[in-house]
N, C-alpha and C positions, 0 to 999 in steps of 0.2 A: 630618190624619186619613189612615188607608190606606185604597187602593180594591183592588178585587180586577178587572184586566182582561185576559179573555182573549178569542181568538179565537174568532169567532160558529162556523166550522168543528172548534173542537176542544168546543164546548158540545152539539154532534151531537144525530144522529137513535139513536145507538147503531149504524146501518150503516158498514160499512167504506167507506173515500175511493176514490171510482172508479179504478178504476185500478191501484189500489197493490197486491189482495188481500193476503194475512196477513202481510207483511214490511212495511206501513203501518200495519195494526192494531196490531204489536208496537213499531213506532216510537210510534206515539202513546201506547201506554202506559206509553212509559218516560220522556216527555216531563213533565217538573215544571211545576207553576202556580207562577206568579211572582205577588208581590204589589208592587205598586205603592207605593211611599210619600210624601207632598209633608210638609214639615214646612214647619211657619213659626214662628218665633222672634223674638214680641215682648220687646221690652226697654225699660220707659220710654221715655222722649221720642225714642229713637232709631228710623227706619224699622224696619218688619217683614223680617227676609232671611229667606227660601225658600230650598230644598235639595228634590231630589229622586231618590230611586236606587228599584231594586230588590233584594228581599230572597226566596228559598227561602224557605217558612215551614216546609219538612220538614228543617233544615238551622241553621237561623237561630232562635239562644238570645236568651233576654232581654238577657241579658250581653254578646252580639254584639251586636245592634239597639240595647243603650245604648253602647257601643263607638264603631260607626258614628255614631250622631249627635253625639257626642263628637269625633269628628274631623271632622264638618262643619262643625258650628258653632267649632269650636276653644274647646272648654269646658274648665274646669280641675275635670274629675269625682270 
């Protein structure tokens, strides 16, 4: 399954990060969420393998994301 994990500081109050004023606000908004992915791959009688990367989801097709697990697992797609 995917998780969605981000920093508790980019979940904000909506106030700008001490400090930084408007060249931090503009940094964090050009800042992408990343999502998280663990996969696990049962096969019959053989152990479960795990793999896990990140994926852009503003970037990242269905076609990439079957791609990628295709080259983890070394699947013949």
């Amino acid at each position: 399954m995917a998780t969605v994990s981000g920093s508790p500081d980019l979940a904000g109050s909506g106030a700008p990060p001490p400090g930084g004023g408007a060249q931090a606000v503009a940094a964090e908004e050009e800042e992408r969420e990343v999502v998280r992915v663990r996969v696990k791959k049962c096969e019959s009688f053989l152990p479960p393998e795990f793999r896990s990367f990140a994926v852009d989801p503003q970037i990242t097709s269905l076609d990439v994301l079957q791609h990628i697990l295709i080259r983890a697992f070394d699947l013949n797609g």
